[in-house]
C-alpha positions in Angstrom: 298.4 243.0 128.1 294.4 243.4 127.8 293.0 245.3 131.3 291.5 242.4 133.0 288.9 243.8 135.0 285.4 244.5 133.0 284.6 248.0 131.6 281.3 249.5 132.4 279.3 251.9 130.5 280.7 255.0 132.2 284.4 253.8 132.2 283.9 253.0 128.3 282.7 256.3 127.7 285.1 258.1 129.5 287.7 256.2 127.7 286.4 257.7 124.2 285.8 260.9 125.4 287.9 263.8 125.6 288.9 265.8 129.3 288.6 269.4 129.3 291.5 271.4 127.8 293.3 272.3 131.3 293.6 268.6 131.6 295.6 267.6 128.7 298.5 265.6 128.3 302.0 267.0 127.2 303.2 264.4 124.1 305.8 265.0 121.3 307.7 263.5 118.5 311.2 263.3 118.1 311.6 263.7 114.2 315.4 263.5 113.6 317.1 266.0 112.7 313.9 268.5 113.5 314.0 267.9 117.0 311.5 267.5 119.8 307.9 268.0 118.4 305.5 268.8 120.9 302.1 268.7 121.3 299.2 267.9 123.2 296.2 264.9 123.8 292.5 265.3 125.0 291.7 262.0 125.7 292.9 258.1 124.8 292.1 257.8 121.4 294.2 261.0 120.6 297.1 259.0 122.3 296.5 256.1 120.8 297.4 258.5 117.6 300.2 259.9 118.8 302.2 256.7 120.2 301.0 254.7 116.6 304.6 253.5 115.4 306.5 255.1 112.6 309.9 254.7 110.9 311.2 258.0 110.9 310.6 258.7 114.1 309.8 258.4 118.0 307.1 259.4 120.3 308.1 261.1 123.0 306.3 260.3 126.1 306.9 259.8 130.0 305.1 256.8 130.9 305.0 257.0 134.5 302.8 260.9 134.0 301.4 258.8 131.1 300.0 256.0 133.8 298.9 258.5 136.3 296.8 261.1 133.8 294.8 258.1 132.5 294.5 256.7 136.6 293.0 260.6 137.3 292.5 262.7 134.7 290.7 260.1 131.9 289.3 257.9 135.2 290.4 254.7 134.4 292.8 253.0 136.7 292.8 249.4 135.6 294.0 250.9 132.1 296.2 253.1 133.8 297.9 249.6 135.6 298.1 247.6 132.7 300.4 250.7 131.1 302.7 250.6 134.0 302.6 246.8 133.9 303.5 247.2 129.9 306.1 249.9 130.2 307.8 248.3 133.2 307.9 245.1 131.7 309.5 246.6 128.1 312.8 245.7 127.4 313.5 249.2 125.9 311.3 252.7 125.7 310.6 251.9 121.9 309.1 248.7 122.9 307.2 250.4 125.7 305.9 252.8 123.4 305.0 249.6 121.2 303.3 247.8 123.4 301.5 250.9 125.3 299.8 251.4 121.6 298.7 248.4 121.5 297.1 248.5 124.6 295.5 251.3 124.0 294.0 250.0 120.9 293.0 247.4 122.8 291.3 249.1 125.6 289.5 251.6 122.9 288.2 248.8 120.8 286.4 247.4 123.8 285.3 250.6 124.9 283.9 250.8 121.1 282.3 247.8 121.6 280.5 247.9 124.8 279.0 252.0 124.0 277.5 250.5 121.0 276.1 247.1 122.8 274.8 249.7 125.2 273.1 252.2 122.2 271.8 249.1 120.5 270.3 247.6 124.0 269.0 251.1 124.5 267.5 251.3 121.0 265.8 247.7 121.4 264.6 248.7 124.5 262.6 251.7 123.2 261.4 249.9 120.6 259.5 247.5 122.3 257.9 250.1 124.8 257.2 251.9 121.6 259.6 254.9 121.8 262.4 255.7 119.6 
Protein backbone atom coordinates (compact mmCIF):
# COMPACT_ATOMS: atom_id res chain seq x y z
CA UNK A 1 0.00 0.00 0.00
CA UNK A 2 3.20 2.24 0.45
CA UNK A 3 3.33 5.09 -2.70
CA UNK A 4 5.96 3.70 -4.75
CA UNK A 5 7.37 6.49 -6.47
CA UNK A 6 10.10 8.58 -4.22
CA UNK A 7 9.13 11.80 -2.39
CA UNK A 8 11.10 14.80 -2.81
CA UNK A 9 11.74 17.62 -0.57
CA UNK A 10 8.85 19.76 -1.83
CA UNK A 11 6.34 16.84 -2.12
CA UNK A 12 7.34 15.93 1.67
CA UNK A 13 6.74 19.20 2.73
CA UNK A 14 3.58 19.76 1.21
CA UNK A 15 2.46 16.61 2.57
CA UNK A 16 2.94 17.99 6.29
CA UNK A 17 1.76 21.15 5.64
CA UNK A 18 -1.55 22.60 5.73
CA UNK A 19 -3.57 24.28 2.38
CA UNK A 20 -5.12 27.48 2.84
CA UNK A 21 -8.59 27.54 4.57
CA UNK A 22 -10.74 27.89 1.23
CA UNK A 23 -9.16 24.57 0.33
CA UNK A 24 -10.20 22.37 2.99
CA UNK A 25 -11.66 19.08 3.03
CA UNK A 26 -15.29 18.33 4.22
CA UNK A 27 -14.85 15.08 6.88
CA UNK A 28 -17.27 13.90 9.62
CA UNK A 29 -18.03 11.20 12.12
CA UNK A 30 -20.94 9.22 12.35
CA UNK A 31 -21.26 8.78 16.24
CA UNK A 32 -24.41 6.61 16.75
CA UNK A 33 -27.08 7.73 17.94
CA UNK A 34 -25.65 11.56 17.62
CA UNK A 35 -25.60 11.54 14.03
CA UNK A 36 -23.37 12.87 11.32
CA UNK A 37 -20.50 14.93 12.89
CA UNK A 38 -18.94 17.21 10.54
CA UNK A 39 -16.01 18.84 10.28
CA UNK A 40 -13.21 19.90 8.39
CA UNK A 41 -9.12 19.03 7.40
CA UNK A 42 -6.25 21.44 6.41
CA UNK A 43 -3.83 19.20 5.30
CA UNK A 44 -2.88 15.06 5.58
CA UNK A 45 -1.83 14.74 8.94
CA UNK A 46 -5.22 16.30 10.15
CA UNK A 47 -6.82 13.35 8.08
CA UNK A 48 -4.73 11.02 9.09
CA UNK A 49 -6.52 12.11 12.60
CA UNK A 50 -9.75 12.04 11.52
CA UNK A 51 -9.90 8.45 9.65
CA UNK A 52 -7.67 6.94 12.89
CA UNK A 53 -10.15 3.88 13.81
CA UNK A 54 -12.41 3.84 16.80
CA UNK A 55 -15.09 1.60 18.26
CA UNK A 56 -17.87 3.64 18.74
CA UNK A 57 -17.86 5.08 15.64
CA UNK A 58 -17.21 5.72 11.84
CA UNK A 59 -15.52 8.32 9.75
CA UNK A 60 -17.39 9.65 7.30
CA UNK A 61 -15.57 10.29 4.20
CA UNK A 62 -15.99 10.17 0.24
CA UNK A 63 -12.99 8.60 -1.02
CA UNK A 64 -13.09 9.35 -4.60
CA UNK A 65 -13.20 13.68 -3.46
CA UNK A 66 -10.77 12.25 -0.84
CA UNK A 67 -8.30 10.96 -3.88
CA UNK A 68 -8.77 13.95 -5.93
CA UNK A 69 -8.11 16.90 -3.01
CA UNK A 70 -4.87 15.18 -2.14
CA UNK A 71 -4.07 14.81 -6.38
CA UNK A 72 -4.82 18.96 -6.41
CA UNK A 73 -5.29 20.60 -3.50
CA UNK A 74 -2.31 18.90 -1.10
CA UNK A 75 -0.20 18.25 -4.64
CA UNK A 76 0.55 14.82 -4.29
CA UNK A 77 -0.72 12.53 -6.94
CA UNK A 78 1.19 9.34 -6.32
CA UNK A 79 -0.50 9.44 -2.78
CA UNK A 80 -3.58 10.39 -4.20
CA UNK A 81 -3.30 6.86 -6.48
CA UNK A 82 -2.29 4.69 -3.91
CA UNK A 83 -5.83 5.90 -1.95
CA UNK A 84 -7.91 5.02 -4.96
CA UNK A 85 -5.82 1.90 -5.39
CA UNK A 86 -6.60 1.20 -1.40
CA UNK A 87 -10.20 2.14 -1.38
CA UNK A 88 -11.01 0.38 -4.59
CA UNK A 89 -9.45 -2.60 -3.62
CA UNK A 90 -11.42 -2.65 0.16
CA UNK A 91 -13.76 -5.24 0.56
CA UNK A 92 -16.10 -2.81 2.52
CA UNK A 93 -15.94 1.26 3.31
CA UNK A 94 -14.78 0.36 6.98
CA UNK A 95 -11.86 -1.44 5.61
CA UNK A 96 -11.23 1.41 3.08
CA UNK A 97 -11.26 3.77 5.81
CA UNK A 98 -8.74 1.23 7.50
CA UNK A 99 -6.48 0.84 5.10
CA UNK A 100 -6.54 4.64 3.72
CA UNK A 101 -5.19 5.43 7.52
CA UNK A 102 -2.70 3.48 7.22
CA UNK A 103 -1.58 4.78 4.23
CA UNK A 104 -1.61 7.91 5.25
CA UNK A 105 0.55 7.17 8.19
CA UNK A 106 2.63 5.73 5.96
CA UNK A 107 3.05 8.35 3.54
CA UNK A 108 3.46 11.00 6.64
CA UNK A 109 6.12 9.10 8.31
CA UNK A 110 8.24 9.17 5.25
CA UNK A 111 7.45 12.64 4.63
CA UNK A 112 8.78 13.06 8.45
CA UNK A 113 11.60 11.35 7.54
CA UNK A 114 12.97 12.77 4.50
CA UNK A 115 12.25 16.90 5.95
CA UNK A 116 14.48 15.99 8.70
CA UNK A 117 17.24 14.12 6.49
CA UNK A 118 16.95 17.23 4.57
CA UNK A 119 17.29 19.86 7.88
CA UNK A 120 20.03 17.66 9.15
CA UNK A 121 21.98 17.69 5.52
CA UNK A 122 21.26 21.30 5.61
CA UNK A 123 22.60 21.77 9.10
CA UNK A 124 25.93 19.69 8.27
CA UNK A 125 26.30 21.57 5.43
CA UNK A 126 26.50 25.00 7.21
CA UNK A 127 28.57 23.71 9.55
CA UNK A 128 31.36 22.86 7.61
CA UNK A 129 31.31 26.19 5.53
CA UNK A 130 31.16 27.69 9.02
CA UNK A 131 27.55 29.01 9.12
CA UNK A 132 24.83 27.94 11.38
Amino acid sequence: MTPAAPMDVATARRVLGRVSHAQRFPVGRFVPPVGLLGSFVRGLPELQLALRPESRSLPGVNMERLAAWIEHEVGDPTCAAAVRGAAGAAPSYVEACIAVHELLEQRLETARGIVEAAADARSASGSRTGRT
